[in-house]
Phi, psi and omega in degrees: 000313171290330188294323188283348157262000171270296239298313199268353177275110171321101175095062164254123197257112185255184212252225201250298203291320190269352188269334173278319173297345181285309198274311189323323204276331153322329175277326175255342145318342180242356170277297189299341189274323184308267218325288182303327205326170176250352219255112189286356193260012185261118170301160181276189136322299190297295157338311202279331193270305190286016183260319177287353206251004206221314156321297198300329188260020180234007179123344182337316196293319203266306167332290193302338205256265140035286189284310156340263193332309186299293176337304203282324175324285201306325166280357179282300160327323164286351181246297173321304187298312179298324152312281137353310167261005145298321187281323163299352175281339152326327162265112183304324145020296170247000159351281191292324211288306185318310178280298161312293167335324173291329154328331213256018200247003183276340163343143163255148181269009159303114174103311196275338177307356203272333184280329180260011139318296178297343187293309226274163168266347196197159224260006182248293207289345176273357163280337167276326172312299216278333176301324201285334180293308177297305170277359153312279231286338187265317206257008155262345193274309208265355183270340190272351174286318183320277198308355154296339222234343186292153156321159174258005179272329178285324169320275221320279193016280177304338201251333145348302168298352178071026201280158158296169207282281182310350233228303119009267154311332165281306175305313173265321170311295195289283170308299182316322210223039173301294188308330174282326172294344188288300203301343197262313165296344160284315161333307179287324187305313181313337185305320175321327171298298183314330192270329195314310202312306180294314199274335170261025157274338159275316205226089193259007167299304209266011208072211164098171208289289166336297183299318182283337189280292160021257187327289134007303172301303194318295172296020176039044189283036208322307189310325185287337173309288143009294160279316182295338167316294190280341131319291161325335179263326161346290209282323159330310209259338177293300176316298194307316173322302166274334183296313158325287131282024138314319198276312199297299168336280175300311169247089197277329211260009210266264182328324192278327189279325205261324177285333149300338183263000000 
C-alpha cells in the first residue's frame, strides 16, 4: 500500500525494484489494450508476428543490415561535426557560425533535397548528406548549451593550475563535459531512425529497411507496417542501449556525481 502511494505521489524517490515492476506492469497494460483494442485498423499481435516471419523471409533482415549501416555512417559523422563546432564556440569567432547552424534545424527538407542532390554522386552519399544534416542542426544545438553552461569557476580553476588556454579547453570542455556529450548523442541519435524512412524514400538504389516500410505503407499492408515498426524501435531501443554503456564505460564517474548531488 505504501509503495502504490510513493508510486502515485509526487517528487518521489522509488527504488529499482518498484521502477521494474512498474514499467512490466505498463507493458502488459498496453500488451493487453493492443490485444483487446476495438480499432479494426491496428493488427493484431498474431497479424503483426506473422507479417514479421513472412518479412523476414522476403529480406527483412539484410534491409536492417543496410539500413544499421548507413545510420551508423551518419551519427558518426555527424557526432564529430557537431562536436567540432560545438567545441568551437570557445573562440567568439565561431559563435555567430554556431547559431546559425543551429537555426537551420526549424528547415523542411523540401528544397534542400534538390542541394544536396547536386553535392552528392550516388545515391548512398545523398542519403548520408541529408541524415547527417538532420541530426547535426539538433546535436549542435544541445552541445553548444552544454558548452555554454559550464561555469566559469571551472576555467579559473584550470588556469589556477597553470594549465595553458587550449590545455584549459581540452580539459574542462572536451574531457570535463564528456558525459554530457554521451546523453546529447543519445538524445540525437533516434533522429536518424526517424529520417530513414523519408531519405531512403529518395533514394531506392541501395534499398533498406525505410524503402521496404514505404513499399508496405503504399499496399496498406498494415500488419506488415506494424512489423517493421516495431523492429525498427528494437533496434533503436538497442542502439539507445549501447551508447549508454559507451558513456558508463568512458564515463564511470558521470553517475557517482549525480548520486552525490
Amino acid at each position: 500500500m505504501n509503495q502504490a502511494i510513493e508510486v502515485l505521489s509526487p517528487n518521489r524517490v522509488i527504488s529499482k525494484q518498484t521502477v521494474r515492476w512498474l514499467v512490466g506492469l505498463q507493458l502488459v497494460m498496453l500488451f493487453f489494450i493492443w490485444v483487446f483494442s476495438p480499432t479494426v485498423f491496428l493488427p493484431k499481435p498474431k497479424e503483426v508476428w506473422q507479417a514479421l516471419g513472412e518479412m523476414w523471409m522476403e529480406g527483412l533482415g539484410g534491409e536492417l543490415i543496410t539500413s544499421f549501416y548507413l545510420n551508423l555512417q551518419a551519427i558518426a559523422l555527424a557526432t564529430l561535426l557537431s562536436l567540432l563546432m560545438a567545441y568551437l564556440t570557445v573562440i567568439p569567432f565561431f559563435r555567430p557560425i554556431v547559431t546559425l547552424l543551429s537555426k537551420l534545424r526549424f528547415l523542411s527538407m523540401v528544397g534542400l533535397t534538390f542541394f544536396f542532390t547536386l553535392m552528392a554522386s550516388t545515391g548512398h552519399a545523398l542519403k548520408l548528406y541529408l541524415l547527417v544534416f538532420s541530426v547535426s542542426v539538433f546535436f549542435v544545438t544541445g552541445m553548444a548549451e552544454v558548452v555554454a553552461s559550464i561555469p566559469k569557476e571551472r576555467f579559473d580553476l584550470a588556469r589556477t593550475l597553470r594549465m595553458g588556454e587550449w590545455r584549459v579547453v581540452y580539459e574542462v570542455v572536451v574531457i570535463g563535459q564528456a558525459d554530457k556529450a554521451f546523453e546529447v548523442l543519445r538524445q540525437n541519435a533516434a533522429m536518424g531512425w526517424m529520417m530513414l524512412t523519408m531519405v531512403e524514400g529518395i533514394s531506392r538504389s541501395e534499398g533498406g529497411v525505410g524503402a521496404m516500410l514505404l513499399n508496405q505503407n503504399k499496399h496498406f499492408h498494415l500488419s506488415a507496417v506494424f512489423a517493421i515498426q516495431l523492429t525498427i524501435l528494437l533496434l533503436g531501443l538497442g542502439q539507445d542501449y549501447a551508447i549508454g554503456l559507451l558513456r558508463n564505460v568512458f564515463c564511470p564517474y558521470a553517475d557517482l556525481t549525480l548520486e552525490r548531488k
